[in-house]
N, CA, C and O atoms as CSV, one atom per row, in Angstrom:
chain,resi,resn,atom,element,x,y,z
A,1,UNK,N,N,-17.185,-31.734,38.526
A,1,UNK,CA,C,-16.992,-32.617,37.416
A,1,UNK,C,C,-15.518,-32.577,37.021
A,1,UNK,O,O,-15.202,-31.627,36.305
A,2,UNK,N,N,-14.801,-33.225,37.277
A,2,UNK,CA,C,-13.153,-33.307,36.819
A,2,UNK,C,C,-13.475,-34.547,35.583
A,2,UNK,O,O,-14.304,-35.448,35.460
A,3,UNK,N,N,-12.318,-34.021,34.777
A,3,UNK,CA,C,-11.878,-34.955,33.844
A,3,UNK,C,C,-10.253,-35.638,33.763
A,3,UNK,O,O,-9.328,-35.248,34.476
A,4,UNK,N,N,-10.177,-36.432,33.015
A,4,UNK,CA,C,-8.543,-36.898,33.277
A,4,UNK,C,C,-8.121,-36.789,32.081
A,4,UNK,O,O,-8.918,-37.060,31.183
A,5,UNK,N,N,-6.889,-36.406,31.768
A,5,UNK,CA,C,-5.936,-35.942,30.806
A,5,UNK,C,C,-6.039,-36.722,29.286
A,5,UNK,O,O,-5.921,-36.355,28.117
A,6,UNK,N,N,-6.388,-38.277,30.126
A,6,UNK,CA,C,-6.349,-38.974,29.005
A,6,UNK,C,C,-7.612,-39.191,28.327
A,6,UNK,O,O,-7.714,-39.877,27.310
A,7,UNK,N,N,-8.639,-38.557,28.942
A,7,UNK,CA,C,-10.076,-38.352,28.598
A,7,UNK,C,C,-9.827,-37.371,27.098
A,7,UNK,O,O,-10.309,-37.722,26.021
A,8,UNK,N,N,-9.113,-36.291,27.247
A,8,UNK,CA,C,-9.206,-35.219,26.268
A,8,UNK,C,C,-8.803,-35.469,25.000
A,8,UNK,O,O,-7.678,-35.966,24.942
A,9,UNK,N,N,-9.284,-35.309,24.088
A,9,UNK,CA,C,-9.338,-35.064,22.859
A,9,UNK,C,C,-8.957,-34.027,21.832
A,9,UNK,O,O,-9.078,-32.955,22.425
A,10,UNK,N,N,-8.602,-33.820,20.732
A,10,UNK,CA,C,-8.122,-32.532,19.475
A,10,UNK,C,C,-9.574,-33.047,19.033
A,10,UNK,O,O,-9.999,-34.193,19.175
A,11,UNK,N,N,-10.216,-31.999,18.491
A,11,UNK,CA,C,-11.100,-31.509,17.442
A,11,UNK,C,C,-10.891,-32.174,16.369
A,11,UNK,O,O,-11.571,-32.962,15.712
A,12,UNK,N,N,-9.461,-31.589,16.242
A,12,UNK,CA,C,-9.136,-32.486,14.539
A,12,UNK,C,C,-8.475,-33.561,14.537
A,12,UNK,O,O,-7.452,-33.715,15.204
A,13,UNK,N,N,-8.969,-34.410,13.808
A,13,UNK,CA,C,-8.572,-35.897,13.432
A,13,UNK,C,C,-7.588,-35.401,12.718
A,13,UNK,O,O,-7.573,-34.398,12.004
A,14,UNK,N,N,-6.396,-36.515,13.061
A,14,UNK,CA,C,-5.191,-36.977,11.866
A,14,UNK,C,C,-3.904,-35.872,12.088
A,14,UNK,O,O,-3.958,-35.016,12.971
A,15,UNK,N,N,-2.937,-35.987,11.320
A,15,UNK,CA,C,-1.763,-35.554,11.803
A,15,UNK,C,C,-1.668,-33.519,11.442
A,15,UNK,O,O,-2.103,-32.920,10.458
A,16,UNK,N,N,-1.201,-33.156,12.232
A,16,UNK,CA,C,-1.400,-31.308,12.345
A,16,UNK,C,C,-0.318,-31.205,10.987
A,16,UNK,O,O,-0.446,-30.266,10.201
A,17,UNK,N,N,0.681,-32.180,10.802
A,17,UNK,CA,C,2.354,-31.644,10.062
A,17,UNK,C,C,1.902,-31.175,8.263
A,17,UNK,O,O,2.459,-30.200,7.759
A,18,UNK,N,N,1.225,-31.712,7.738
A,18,UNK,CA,C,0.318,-30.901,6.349
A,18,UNK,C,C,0.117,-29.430,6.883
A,18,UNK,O,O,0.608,-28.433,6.353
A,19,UNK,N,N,-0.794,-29.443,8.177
A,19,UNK,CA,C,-1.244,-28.253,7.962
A,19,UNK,C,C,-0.169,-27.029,8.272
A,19,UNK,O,O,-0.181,-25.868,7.862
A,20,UNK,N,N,0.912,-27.819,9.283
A,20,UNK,CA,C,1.878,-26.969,9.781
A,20,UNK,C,C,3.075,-26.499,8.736
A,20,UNK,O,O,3.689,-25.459,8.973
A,21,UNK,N,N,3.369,-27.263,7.631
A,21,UNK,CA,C,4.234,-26.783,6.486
A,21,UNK,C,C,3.684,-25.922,5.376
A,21,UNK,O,O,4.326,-25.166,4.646
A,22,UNK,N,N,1.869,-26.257,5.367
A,22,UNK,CA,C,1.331,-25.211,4.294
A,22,UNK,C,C,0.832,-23.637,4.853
A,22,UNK,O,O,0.417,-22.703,4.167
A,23,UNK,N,N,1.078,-23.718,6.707
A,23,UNK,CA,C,0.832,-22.868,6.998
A,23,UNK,C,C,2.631,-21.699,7.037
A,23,UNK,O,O,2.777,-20.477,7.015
A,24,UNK,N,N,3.654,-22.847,7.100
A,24,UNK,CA,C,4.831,-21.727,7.017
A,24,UNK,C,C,5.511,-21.557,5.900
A,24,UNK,O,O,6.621,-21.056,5.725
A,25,UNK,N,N,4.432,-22.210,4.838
A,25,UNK,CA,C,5.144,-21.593,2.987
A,25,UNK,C,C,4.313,-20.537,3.489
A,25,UNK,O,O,5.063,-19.693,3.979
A,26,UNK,N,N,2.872,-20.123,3.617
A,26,UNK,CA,C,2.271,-19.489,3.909
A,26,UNK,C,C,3.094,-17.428,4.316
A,26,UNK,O,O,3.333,-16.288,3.917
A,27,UNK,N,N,3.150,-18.874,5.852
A,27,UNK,CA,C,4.109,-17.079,6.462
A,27,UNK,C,C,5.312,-16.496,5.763
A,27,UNK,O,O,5.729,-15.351,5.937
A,28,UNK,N,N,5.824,-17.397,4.958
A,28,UNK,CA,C,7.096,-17.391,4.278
A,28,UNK,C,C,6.645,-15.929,3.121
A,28,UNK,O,O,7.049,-14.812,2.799
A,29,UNK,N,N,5.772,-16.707,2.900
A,29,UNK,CA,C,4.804,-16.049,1.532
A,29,UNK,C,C,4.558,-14.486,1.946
A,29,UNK,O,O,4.757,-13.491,1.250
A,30,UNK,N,N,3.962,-14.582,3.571
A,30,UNK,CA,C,3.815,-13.195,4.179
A,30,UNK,C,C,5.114,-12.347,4.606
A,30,UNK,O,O,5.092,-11.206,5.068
A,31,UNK,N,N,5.919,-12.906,4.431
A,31,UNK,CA,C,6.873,-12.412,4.988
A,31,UNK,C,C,7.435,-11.815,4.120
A,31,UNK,O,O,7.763,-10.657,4.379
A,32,UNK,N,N,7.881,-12.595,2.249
A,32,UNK,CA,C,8.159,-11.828,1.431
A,32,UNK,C,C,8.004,-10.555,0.447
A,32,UNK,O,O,8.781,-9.668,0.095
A,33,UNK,N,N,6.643,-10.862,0.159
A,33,UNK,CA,C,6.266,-9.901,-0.676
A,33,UNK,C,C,5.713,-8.742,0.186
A,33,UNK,O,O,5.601,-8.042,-0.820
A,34,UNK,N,N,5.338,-8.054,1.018
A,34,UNK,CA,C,5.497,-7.051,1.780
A,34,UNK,C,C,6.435,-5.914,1.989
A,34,UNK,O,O,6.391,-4.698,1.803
A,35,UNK,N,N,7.770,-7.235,2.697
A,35,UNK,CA,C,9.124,-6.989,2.978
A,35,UNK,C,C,9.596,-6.584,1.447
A,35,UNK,O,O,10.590,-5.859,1.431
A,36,UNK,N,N,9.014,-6.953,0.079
A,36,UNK,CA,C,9.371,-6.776,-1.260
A,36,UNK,C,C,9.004,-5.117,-1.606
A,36,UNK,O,O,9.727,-4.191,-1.974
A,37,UNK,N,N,7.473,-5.204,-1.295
A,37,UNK,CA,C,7.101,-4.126,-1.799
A,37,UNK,C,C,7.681,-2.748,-0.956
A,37,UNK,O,O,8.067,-1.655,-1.371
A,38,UNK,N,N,7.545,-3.386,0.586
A,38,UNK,CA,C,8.290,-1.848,1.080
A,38,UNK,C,C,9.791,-1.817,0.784
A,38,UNK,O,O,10.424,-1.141,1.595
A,39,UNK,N,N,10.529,-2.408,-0.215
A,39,UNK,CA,C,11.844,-2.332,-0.239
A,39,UNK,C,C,11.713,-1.385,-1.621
A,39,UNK,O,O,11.845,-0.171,-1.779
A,40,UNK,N,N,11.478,-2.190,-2.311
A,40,UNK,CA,C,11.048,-1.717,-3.785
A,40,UNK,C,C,9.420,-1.296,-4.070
A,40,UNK,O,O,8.646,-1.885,-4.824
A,41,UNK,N,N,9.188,-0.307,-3.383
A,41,UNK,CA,C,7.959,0.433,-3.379
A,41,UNK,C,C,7.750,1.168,-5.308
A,41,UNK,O,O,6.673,1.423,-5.847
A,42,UNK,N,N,9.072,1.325,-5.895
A,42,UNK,CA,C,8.607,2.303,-6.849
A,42,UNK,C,C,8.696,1.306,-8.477
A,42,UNK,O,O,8.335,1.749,-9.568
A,43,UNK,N,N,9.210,0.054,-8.251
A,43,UNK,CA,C,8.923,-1.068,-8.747
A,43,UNK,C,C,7.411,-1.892,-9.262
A,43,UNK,O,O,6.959,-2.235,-10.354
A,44,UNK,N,N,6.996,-1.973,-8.002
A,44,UNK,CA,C,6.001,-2.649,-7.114
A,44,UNK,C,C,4.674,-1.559,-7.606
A,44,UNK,O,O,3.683,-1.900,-8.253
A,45,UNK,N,N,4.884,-0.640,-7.264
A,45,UNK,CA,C,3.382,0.184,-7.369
A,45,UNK,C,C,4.112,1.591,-7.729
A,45,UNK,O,O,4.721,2.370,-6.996
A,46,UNK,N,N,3.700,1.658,-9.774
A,46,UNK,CA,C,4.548,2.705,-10.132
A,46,UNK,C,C,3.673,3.611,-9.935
A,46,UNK,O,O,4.125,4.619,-10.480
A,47,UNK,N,N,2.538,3.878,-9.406
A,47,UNK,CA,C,2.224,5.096,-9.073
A,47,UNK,C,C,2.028,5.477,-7.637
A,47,UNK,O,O,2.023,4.725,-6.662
A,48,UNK,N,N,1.803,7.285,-7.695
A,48,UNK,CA,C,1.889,7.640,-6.104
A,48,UNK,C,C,0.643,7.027,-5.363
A,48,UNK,O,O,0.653,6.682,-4.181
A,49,UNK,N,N,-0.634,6.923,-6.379
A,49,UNK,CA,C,-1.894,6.630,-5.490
A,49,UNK,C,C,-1.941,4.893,-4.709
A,49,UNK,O,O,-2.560,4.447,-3.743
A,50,UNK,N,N,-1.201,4.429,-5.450
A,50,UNK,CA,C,-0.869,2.771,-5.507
A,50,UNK,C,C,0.316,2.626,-4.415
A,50,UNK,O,O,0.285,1.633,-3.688
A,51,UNK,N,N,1.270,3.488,-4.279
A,51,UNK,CA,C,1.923,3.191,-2.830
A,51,UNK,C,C,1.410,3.892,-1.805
A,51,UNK,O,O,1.800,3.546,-0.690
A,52,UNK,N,N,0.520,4.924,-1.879
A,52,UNK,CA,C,-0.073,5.483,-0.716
A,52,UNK,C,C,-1.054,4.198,-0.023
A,52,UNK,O,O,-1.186,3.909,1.166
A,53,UNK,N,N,-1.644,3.590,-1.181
A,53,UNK,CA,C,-2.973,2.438,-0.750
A,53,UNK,C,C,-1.712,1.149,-0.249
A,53,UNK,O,O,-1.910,0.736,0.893
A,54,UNK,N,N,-1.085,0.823,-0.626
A,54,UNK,CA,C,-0.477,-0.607,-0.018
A,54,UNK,C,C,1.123,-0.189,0.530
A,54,UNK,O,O,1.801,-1.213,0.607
A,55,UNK,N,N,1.567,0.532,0.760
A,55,UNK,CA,C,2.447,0.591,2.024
A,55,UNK,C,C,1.484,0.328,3.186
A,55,UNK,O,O,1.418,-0.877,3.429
A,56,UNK,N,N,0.820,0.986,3.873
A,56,UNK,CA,C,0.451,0.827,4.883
A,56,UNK,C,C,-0.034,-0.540,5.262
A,56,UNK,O,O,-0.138,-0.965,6.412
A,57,UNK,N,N,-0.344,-1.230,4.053
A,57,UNK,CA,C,-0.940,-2.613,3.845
A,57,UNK,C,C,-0.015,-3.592,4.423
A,57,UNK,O,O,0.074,-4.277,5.441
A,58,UNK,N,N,0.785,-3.317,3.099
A,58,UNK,CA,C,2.362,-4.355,3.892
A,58,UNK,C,C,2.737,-4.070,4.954
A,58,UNK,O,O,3.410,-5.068,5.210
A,59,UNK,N,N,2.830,-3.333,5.942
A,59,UNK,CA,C,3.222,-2.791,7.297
A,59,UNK,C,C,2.047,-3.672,8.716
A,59,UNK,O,O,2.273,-4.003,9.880
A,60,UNK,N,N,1.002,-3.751,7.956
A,60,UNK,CA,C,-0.143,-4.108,8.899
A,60,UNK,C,C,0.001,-5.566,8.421
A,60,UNK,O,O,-0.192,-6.428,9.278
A,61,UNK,N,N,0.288,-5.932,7.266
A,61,UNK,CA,C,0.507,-7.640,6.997
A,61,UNK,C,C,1.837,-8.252,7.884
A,61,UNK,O,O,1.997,-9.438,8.170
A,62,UNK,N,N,2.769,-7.092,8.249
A,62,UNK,CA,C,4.105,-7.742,8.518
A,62,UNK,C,C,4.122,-7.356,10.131
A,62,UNK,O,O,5.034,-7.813,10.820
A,63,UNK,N,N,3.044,-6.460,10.765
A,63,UNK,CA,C,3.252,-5.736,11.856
A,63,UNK,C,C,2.108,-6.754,12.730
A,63,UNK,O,O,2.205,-6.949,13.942
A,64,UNK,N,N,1.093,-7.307,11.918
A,64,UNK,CA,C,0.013,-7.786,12.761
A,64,UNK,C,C,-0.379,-9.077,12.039
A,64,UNK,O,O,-0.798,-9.982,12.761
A,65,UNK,N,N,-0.312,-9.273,10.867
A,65,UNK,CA,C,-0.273,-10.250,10.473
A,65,UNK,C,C,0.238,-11.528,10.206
A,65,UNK,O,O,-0.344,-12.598,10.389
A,66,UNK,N,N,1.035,-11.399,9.890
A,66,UNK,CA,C,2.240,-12.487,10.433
A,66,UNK,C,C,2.395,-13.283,11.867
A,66,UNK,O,O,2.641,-14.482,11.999
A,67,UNK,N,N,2.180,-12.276,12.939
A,67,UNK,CA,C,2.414,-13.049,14.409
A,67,UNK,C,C,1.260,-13.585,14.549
A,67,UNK,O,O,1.228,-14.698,15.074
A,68,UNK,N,N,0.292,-13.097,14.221
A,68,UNK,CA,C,-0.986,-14.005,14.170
A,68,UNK,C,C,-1.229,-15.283,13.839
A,68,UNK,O,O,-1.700,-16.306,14.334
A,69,UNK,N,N,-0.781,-14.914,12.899
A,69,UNK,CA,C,-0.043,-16.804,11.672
A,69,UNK,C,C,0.303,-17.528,13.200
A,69,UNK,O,O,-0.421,-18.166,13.965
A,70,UNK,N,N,1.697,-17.141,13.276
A,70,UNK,CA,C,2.470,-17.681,13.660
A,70,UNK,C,C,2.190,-18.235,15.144
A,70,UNK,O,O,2.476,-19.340,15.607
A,71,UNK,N,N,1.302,-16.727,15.987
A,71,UNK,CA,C,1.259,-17.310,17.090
A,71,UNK,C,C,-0.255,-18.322,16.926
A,71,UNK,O,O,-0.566,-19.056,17.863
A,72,UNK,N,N,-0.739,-18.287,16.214
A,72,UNK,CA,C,-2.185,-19.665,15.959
A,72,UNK,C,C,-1.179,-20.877,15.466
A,72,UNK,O,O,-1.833,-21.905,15.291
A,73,UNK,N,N,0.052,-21.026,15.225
A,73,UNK,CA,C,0.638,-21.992,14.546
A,73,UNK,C,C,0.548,-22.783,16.150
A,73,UNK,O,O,-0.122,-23.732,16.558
A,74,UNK,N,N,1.604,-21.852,16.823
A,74,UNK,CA,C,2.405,-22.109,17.956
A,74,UNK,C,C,1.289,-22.242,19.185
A,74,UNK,O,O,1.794,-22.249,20.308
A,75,UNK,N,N,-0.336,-22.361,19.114
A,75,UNK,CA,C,-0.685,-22.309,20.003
A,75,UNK,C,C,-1.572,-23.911,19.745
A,75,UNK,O,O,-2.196,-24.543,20.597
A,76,UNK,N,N,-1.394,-24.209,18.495
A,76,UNK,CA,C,-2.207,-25.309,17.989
A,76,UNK,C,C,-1.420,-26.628,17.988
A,76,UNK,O,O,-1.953,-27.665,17.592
C-alpha cells in the first residue's frame, strides 16, 4: 500500500504560528524563573526546607524540561 506525499495530511487544522509564539513565551517563561530561583535561591525560598524542595526542581525544569518544549516545538 504506498501513499503519495500529497495524499498526507496534519491532524491539526489551521495555522501552527499561535501555537508556536504561546509555546516560546512559554519556554521563555521556563527559562526564567528557574534560572531566577537558582540565582537568587535565598530571595526566592527564605527557608532551608523550601530550597532543599525546589532547587532540584528548577534544575530538572531547565535540565529536562525545557528541551522537551523545545524539541516538540521543533519536531511539529
Amino acid at each position: 500500500m504506498s501513499t503519495r506525499d500529497d495524499q498526507l495530511t496534519l491532524p491539526i487544522k489551521g495555522k501552527l504560528v499561535p501555537n508556536y509564539i504561546l509555546s516560546l513565551i512559554i519556554a521563555i517563561l521556563i527559562l526564567i524563573a528557574p534560572a531566577f530561583g537558582l540565582q537568587h535561591n535565598t530571595i526566592v525560598y527564605p527557608t532551608e526546607e523550601l530550597t532543599r524542595t525546589f532547587i532540584p526542581n528548577n534544575v530538572v525544569n531547565l535540565l529536562v524540561g525545557l528541551p522537551i518544549l523545545l524539541g516538540s516545538m521543533w519536531l511539529a
